[in-house]
Structure formats: C-alpha cells, structure tokens
C-alpha positions in Angstrom: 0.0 0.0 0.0 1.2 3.1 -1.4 1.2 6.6 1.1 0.7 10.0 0.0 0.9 13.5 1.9 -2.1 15.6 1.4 -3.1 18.9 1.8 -6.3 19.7 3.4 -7.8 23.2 4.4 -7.4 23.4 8.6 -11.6 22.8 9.0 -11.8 20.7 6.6 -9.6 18.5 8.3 -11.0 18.9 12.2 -14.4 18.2 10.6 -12.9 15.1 8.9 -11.4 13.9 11.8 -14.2 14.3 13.9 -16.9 12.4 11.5 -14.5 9.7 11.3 -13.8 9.3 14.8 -18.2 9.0 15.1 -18.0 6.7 12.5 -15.4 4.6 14.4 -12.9 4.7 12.0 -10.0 6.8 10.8 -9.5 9.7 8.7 -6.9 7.2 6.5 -9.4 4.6 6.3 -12.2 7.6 5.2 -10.1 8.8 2.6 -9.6 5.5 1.0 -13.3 4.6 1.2 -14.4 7.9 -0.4 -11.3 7.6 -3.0 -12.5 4.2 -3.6 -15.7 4.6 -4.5 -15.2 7.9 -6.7 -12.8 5.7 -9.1 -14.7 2.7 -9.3 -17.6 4.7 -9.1 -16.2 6.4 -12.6 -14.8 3.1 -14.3 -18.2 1.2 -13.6 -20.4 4.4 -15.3 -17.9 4.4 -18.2 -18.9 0.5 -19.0 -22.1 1.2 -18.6 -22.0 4.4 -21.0 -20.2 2.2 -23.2 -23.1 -0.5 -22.9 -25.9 1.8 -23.9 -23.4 3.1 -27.0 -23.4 -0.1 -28.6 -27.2 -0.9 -27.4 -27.8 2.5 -29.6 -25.7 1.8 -32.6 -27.3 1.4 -35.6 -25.1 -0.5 -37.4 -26.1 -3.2 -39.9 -24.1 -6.0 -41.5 -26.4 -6.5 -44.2 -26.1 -10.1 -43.8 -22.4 -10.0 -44.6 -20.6 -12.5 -43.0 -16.7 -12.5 -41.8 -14.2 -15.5 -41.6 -11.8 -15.6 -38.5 -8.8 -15.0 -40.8 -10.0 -11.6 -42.0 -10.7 -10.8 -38.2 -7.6 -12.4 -36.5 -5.4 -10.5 -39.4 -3.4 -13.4 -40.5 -1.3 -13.2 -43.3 -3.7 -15.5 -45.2 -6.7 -13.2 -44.9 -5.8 -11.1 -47.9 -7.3 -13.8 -50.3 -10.5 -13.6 -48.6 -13.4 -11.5 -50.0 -16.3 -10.6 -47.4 -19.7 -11.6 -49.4 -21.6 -9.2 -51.2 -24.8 -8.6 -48.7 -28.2 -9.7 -49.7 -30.7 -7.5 -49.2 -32.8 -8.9 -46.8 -35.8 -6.5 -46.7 -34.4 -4.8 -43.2 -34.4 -1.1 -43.2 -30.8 0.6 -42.9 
C-alpha cells in the first residue's frame, strides 16, 4: 500500500477527523473509502456508457458474413473477400 501526503484546508480536516472518529474509523481509512468509490464509481459508469453506445448503434451488417482470418489478421486473410450482402428486406 502506497502513502501520499495531502493537503487539506485546517476545518476541513477537524471536521474530517471528527466524522471519522463517530463513525469509528480513521481519517486514513475515510479517505480510501471515499477515493474508492469515486474511481470505481467512474470506471463502472464508463462500462455502462459504453453498454448503452453499442445498445444505440445502428449499425447493420447487411447479412455479410466475416471468416476468422480476415478478423484475427493473419497473413492469409488477404485472399478472402467478405460476401456481397443480400438485401434482406431490413431497413438501414
């Protein structure tokens, strides 16, 4: 575990200390909670943002269909031509 100085405003830091201490913990221990969940907070709305992109999308293949070589990029996938799509009826 890593430790950092900080600077916190005088007030700031009595009050601190004193919610911790009626929360029967440590300032330390407070910090890293609130920390904590701020950054995982962030990472976990960024996945979900992400989520609701691709649920949005309107992307449409068209039917075309892709072999693994052409997705993996091996060296064989330049004699691979994708399909021309059928037009199934589905709006674009």
């Amino acid at each position: 575990m890593k430790n950092i100085t900080l600077s916190i405003d005088d007030d700031l830091f009595r009050e601190g200390r004193e919610y911790a201490r009626r929360h029967h913990t440590t300032l330390n221990s407070l910090v890293r909670e609130v920390l904590g969940k701020t950054v995982r907070a962030h990472r976990s709305s960024w996945l979900g943002e992400a989520f609701a992109m691709a649920d949005k999308a309107r992307g449409n293949s068209r039917g075309a269909r892709w072999k693994r070589e052409l997705l993996y990029d091996r060296k064989d996938s330049h004699r691979y031509k994708a399909p021309i799509a059928r037009n199934s009826g589905a709006k674009i």
